[in-house]
C-alpha positions as a Markdown table, in Angstrom:
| # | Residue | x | y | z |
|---|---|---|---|---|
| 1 | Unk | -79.3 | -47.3 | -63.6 |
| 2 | Unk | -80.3 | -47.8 | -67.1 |
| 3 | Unk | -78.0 | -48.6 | -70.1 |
| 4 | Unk | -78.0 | -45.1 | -71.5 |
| 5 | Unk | -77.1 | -43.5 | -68.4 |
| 6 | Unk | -74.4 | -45.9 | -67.7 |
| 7 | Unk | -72.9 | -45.4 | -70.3 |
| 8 | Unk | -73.9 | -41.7 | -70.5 |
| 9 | Unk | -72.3 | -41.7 | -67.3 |
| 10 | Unk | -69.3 | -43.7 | -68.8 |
| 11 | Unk | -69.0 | -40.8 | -71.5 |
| 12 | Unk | -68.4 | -38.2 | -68.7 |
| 13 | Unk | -65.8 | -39.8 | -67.1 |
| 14 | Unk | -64.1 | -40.6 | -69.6 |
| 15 | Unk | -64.4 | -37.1 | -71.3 |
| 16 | Unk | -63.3 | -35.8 | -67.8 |
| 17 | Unk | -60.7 | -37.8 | -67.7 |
| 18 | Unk | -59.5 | -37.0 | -70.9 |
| 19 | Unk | -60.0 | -33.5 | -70.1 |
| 20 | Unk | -57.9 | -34.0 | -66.9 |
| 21 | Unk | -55.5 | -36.0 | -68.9 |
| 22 | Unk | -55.1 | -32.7 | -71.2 |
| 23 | Unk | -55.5 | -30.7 | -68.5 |
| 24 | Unk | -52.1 | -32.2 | -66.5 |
| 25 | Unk | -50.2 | -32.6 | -69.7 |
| 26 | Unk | -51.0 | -28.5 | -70.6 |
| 27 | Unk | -50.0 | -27.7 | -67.0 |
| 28 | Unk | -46.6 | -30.1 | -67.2 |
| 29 | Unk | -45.7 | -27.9 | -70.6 |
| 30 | Unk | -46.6 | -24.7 | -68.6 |
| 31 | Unk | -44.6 | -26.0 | -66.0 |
| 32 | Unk | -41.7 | -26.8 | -67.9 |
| 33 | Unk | -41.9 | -23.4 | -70.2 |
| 34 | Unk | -41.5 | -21.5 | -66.7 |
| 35 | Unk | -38.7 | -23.9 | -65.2 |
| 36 | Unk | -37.0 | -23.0 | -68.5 |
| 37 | Unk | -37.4 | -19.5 | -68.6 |
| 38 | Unk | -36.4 | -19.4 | -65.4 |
| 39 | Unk | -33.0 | -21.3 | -65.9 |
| 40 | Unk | -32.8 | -18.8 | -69.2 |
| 41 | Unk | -33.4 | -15.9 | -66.8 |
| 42 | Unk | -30.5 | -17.4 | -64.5 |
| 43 | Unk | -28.0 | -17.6 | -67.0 |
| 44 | Unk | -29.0 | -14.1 | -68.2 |
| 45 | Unk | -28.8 | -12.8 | -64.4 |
| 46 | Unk | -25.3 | -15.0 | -64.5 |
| 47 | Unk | -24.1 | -13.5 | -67.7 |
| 48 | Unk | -24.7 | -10.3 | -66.8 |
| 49 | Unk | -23.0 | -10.6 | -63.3 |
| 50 | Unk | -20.0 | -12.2 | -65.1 |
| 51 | Unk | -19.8 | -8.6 | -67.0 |
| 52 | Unk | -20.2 | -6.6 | -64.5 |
| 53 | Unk | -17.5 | -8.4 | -62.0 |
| 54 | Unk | -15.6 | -7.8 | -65.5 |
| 55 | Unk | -16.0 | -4.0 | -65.8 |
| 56 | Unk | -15.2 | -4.2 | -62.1 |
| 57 | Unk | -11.7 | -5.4 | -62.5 |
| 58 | Unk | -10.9 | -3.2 | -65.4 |
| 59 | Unk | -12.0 | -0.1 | -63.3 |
| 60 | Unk | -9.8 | -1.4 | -60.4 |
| 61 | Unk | -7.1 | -1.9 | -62.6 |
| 62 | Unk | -7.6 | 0.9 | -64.0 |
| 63 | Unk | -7.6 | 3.2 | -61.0 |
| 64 | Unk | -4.5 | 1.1 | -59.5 |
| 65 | Unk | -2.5 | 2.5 | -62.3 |
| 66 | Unk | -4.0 | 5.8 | -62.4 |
| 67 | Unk | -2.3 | 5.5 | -58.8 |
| 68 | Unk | 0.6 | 4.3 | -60.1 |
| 69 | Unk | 1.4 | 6.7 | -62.6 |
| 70 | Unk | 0.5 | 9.7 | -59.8 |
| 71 | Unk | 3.0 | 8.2 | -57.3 |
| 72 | Unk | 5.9 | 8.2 | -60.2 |
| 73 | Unk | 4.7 | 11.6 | -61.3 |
| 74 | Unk | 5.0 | 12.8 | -57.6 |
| 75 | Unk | 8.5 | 10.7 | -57.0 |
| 76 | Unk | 9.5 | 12.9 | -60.2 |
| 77 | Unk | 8.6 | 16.5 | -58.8 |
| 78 | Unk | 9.9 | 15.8 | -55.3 |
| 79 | Unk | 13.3 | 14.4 | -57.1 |
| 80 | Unk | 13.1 | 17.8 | -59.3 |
| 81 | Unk | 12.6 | 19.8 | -56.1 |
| 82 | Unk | 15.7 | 18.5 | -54.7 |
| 83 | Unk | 17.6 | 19.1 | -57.6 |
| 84 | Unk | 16.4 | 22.8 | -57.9 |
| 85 | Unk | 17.2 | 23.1 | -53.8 |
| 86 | Unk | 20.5 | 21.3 | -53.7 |
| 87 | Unk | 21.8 | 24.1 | -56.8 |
| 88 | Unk | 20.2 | 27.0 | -54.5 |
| 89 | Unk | 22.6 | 25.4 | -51.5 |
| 90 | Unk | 25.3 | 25.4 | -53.9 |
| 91 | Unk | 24.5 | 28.9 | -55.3 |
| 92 | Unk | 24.4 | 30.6 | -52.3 |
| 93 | Unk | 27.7 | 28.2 | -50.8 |
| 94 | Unk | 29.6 | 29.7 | -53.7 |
| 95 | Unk | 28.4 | 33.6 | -53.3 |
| 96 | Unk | 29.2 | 32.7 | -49.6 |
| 97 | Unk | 33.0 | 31.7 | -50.4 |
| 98 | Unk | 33.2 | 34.3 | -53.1 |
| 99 | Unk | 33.1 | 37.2 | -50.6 |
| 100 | Unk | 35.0 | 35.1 | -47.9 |
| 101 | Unk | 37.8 | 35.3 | -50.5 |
| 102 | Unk | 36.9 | 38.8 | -51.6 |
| 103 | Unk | 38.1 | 40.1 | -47.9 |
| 104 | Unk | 41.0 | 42.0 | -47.5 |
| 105 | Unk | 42.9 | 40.7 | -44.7 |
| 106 | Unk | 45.2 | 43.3 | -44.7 |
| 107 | Unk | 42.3 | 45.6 | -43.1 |
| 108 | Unk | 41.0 | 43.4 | -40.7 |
| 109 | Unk | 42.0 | 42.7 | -36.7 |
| 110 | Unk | 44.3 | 40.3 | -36.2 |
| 111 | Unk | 41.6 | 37.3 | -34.9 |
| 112 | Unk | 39.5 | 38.2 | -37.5 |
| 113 | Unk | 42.0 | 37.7 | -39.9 |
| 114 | Unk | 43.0 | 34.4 | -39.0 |
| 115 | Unk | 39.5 | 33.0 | -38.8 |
| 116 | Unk | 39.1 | 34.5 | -42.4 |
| 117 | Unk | 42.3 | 33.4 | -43.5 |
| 118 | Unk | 41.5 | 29.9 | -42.1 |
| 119 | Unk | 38.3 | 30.2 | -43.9 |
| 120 | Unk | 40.0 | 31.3 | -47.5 |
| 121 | Unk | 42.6 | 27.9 | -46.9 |
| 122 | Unk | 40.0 | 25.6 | -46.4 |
| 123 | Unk | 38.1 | 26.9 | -49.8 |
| 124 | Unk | 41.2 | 26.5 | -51.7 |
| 125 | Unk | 41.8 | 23.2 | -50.4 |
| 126 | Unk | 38.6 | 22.3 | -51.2 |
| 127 | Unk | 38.6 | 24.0 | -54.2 |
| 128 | Unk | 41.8 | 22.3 | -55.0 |
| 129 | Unk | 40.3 | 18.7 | -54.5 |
| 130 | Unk | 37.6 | 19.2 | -57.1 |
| 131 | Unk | 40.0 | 20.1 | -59.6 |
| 132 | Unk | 41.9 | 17.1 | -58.8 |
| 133 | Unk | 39.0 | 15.1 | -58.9 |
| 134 | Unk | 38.0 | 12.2 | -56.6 |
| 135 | Unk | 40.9 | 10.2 | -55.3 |
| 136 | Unk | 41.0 | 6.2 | -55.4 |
């Protein structure tokens, strides 16, 4: 080989290699462009999963004392449904005694006036004891 094609031949290696040289540092910039767009992509994927687990809890929460506040407003109705049965019981317990006491004796048979007579004691007594109040 002759001078000029040795060192024509020296020429294309080294412009190859140069171009190699570029080549692999281009392709280690590409490569670290993606690696951090990835990473940037990961945190966004993160950030967003961090927000979402958030909304999450709020909505649990939220739904636990939507619960909440039902179950009060259903212990309050059933409490209010007692009330409004415990003065029927009492309202019909009193129109009960009211024509218990409201018999004549005096024109009834003798065992049905002592069972009505017996009955008309006791709601006396008992009358008697609420007027007195409780005892101690």
């Amino acid at each position: 080989m002759g001078r000029d094609a040795a060192k024509a031949a020296r020429k294309k290696a080294d412009s190859t290699s140069t171009s190699s040289s570029e080549y692999a540092s281009k392709m280690h910039d590409l490569s670290i462009q993606k690696m951090s767009f990835f990473k940037e992509t990961e945190e966004d994927r993160k950030t967003r999963l961090e927000e979402m687990l958030n909304l999450e809890k709020v909505k649990v929460e939220e739904a636990r004392e939507h619960r909440r506040m039902l179950v009060q407003l259903e212990r309050e109705r059933l409490d209010m449904d007692k009330k409004r049965l415990d003065m029927q019981a009492q309202k019909r317990e009193k129109e009960e005694e009211e024509q218990i006491l409201a018999i004549n004796l005096d024109q009834c048979l003798p065992y049905q006036r002592m069972y009505y007579q017996a009955l008309q004691e006791d709601i006396i007594e008992k009358m008697n004891a609420c007027r007195r109040g409780p005892r101690q």
